[in-house]
N, C-alpha and C positions, 0 to 999 in steps of 0.2 A: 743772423739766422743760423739756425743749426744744421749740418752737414748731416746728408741721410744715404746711407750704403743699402741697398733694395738689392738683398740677394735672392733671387729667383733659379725655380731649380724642377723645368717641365720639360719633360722630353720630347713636346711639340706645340712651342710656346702659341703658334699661327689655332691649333683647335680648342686651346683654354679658353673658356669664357671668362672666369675670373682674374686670373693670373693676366691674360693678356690686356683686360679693360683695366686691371690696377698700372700695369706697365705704361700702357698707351697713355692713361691723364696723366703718369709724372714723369716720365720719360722727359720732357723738353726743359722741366725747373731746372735753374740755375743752382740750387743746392742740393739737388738729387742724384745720386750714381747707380744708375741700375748696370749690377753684375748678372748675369747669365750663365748660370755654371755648365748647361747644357754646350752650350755656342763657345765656352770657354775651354771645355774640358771634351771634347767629343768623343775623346780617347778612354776616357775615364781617370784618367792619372792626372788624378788632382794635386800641383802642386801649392801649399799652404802657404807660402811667404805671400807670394801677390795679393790675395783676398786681404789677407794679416796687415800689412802695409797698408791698403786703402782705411782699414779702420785705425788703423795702432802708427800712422806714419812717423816715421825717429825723427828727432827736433836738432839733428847736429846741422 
């Protein structure tokens, strides 16, 4: 099965209706990674290798 990176990006993920009903049903799959760039980034200083890595990871 195919690996799914679910980047999510609400500044209060707890009052989404949608955002947080899509998270909630795949949150627990075994082939799903839900990134949070809120919860990730609070700061705002987003840095770009981490996110990059989850999808693009090097084969050495």
């Amino acid at each position: 099965m195919s690996k799914v990176l679910l980047v999510v990006g609400h500044p209060d993920l707890s009052q989404s209706k949608a955002n947080a009903t899509l998270v909630d049903a795949v949150r627990d799959l075994p082939h799903v990674t839900v990134h949070d760039l809120y919860a990730a980034y609070a700061d705002f200083q987003i840095d770009v290798a981490p996110p990059s890595r989850r999808c693009w990871p090097t084969t050495t």
